[in-house]
Backbone as CSV, one residue per row, in Angstrom:
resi,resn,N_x,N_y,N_z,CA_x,CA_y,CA_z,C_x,C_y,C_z
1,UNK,60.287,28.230,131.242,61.453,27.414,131.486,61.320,26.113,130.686
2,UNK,62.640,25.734,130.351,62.076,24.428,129.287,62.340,23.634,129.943
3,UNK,61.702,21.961,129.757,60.811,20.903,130.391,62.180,20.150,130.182
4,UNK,63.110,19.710,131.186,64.305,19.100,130.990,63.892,17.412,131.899
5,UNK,63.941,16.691,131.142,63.792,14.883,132.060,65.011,14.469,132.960
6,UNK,66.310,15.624,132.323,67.408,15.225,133.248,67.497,16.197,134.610
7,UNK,68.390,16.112,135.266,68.894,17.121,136.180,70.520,17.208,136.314
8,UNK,70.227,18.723,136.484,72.097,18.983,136.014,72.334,19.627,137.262
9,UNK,71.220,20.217,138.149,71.878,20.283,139.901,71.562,20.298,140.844
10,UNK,71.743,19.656,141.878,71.582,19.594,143.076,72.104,20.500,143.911
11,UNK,70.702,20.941,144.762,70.724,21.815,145.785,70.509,21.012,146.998
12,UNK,71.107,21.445,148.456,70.464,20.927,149.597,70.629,21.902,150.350
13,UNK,69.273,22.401,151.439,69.830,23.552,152.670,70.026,24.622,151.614
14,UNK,70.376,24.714,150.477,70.792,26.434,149.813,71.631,26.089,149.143
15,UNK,72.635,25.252,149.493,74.464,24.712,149.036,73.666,24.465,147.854
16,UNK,74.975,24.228,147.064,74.465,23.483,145.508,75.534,22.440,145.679
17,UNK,75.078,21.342,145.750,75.969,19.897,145.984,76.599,19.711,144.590
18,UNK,76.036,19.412,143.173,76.315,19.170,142.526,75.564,19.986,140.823
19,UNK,76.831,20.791,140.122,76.087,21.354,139.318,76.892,21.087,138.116
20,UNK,75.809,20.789,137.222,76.924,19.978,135.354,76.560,21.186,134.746
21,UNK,75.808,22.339,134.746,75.301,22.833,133.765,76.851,23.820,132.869
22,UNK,78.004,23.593,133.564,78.930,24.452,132.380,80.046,23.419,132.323
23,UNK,79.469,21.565,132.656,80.227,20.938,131.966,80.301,20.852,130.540
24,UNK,81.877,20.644,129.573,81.478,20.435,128.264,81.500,18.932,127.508
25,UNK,81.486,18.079,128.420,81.458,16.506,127.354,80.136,15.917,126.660
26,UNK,81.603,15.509,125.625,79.978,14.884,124.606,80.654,13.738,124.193
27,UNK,80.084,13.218,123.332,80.128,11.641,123.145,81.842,11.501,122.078
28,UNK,81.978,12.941,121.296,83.122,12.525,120.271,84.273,13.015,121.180
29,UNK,84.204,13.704,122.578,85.517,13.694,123.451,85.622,12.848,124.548
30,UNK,84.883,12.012,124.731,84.822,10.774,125.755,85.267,9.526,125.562
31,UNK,86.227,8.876,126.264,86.619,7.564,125.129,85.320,6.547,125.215
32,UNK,85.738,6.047,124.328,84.965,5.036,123.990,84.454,3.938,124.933
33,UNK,82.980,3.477,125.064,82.418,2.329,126.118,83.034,3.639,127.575
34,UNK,83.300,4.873,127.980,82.840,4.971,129.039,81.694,6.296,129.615
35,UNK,81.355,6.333,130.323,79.242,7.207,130.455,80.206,8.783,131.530
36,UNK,79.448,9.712,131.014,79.571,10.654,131.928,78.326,11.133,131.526
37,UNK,77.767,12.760,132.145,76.672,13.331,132.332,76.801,14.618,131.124
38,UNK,76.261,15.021,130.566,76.321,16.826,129.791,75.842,16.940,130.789
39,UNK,75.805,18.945,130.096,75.521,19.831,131.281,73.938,19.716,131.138
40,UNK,73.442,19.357,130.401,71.910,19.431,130.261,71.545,17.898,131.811
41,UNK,72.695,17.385,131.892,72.041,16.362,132.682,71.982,15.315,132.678
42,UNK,71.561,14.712,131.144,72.002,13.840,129.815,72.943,13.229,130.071
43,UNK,72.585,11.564,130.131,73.797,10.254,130.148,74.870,10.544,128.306
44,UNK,75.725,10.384,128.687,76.518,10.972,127.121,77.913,9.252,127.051
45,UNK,77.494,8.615,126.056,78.606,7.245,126.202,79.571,7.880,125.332
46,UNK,81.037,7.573,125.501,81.839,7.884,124.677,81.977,6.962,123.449
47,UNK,82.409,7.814,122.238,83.053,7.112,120.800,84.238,7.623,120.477
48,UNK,85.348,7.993,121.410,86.080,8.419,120.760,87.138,7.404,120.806
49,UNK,87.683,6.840,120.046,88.719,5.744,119.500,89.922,6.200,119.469
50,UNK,91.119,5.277,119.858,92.378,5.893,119.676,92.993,4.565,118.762
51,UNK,93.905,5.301,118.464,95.080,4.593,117.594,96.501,4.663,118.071
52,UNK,96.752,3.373,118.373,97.839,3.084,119.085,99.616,2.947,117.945
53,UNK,100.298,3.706,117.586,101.715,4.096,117.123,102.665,3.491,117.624
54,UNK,103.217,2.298,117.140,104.252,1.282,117.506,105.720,1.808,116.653
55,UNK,107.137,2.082,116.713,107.913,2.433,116.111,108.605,0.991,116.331
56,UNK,109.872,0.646,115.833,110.317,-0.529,115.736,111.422,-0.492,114.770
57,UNK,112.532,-1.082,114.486,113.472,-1.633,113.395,113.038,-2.341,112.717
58,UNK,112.061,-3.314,113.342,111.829,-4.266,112.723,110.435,-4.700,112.350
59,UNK,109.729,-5.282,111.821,108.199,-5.223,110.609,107.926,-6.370,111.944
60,UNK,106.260,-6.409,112.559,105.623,-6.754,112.872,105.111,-8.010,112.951
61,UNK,105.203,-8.896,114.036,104.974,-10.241,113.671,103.220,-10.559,113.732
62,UNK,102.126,-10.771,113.183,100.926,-11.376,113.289,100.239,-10.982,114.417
63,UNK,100.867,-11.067,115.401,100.381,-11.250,117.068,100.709,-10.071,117.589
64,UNK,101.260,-9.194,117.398,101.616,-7.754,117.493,100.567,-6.538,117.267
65,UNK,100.167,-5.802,118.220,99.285,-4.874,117.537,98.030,-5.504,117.464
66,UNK,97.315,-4.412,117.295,95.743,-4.346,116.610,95.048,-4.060,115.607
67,UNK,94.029,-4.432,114.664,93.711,-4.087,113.876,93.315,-2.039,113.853
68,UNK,93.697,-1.535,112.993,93.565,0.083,113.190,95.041,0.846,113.607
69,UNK,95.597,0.057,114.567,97.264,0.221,114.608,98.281,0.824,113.668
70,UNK,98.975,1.447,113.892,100.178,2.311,112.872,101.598,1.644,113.196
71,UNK,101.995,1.038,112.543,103.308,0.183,113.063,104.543,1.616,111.818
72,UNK,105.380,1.662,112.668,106.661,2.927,111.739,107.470,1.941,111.895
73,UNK,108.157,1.501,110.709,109.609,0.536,110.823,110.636,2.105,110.912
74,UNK,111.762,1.931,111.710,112.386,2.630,111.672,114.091,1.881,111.412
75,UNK,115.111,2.807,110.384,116.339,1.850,110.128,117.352,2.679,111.454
């Protein structure tokens, strides 16, 4: 059996309280800055980044938006 430092389940009495082993998250489907477990057990932080799509008539003032942002002028 291989030598795992995490644990992916908990048994009590027989029950299985808690089992990750056929969770699938990993770090590029988790958003970004927040922690869940893999199935191995394994703390996994998210990187996945979004990009926020602003439509508008009108062009963007300075203070609007974020850097990485998609602004669509629309007529």
């Amino acid at each position: 059996m291989a030598n795992n430092q995490y644990k992916n389940k908990v048994m009590y009495g027989g029950n299985v309280l808690i089992d990750l082993t056929s969770d699938t998250v990993d770090a590029a489907h988790l958003a970004s800055g927040y922690t869940a477990h893999s199935a191995s057990g394994a703390p996994v932080t998210g990187s996945l980044s979004f990009v926020t799509y602003y439509t508008s008539s009108s062009t963007p003032t300075s203070g609007q938006g974020s850097n990485g942002d998609i602004w669509l002028v629309t007529s």
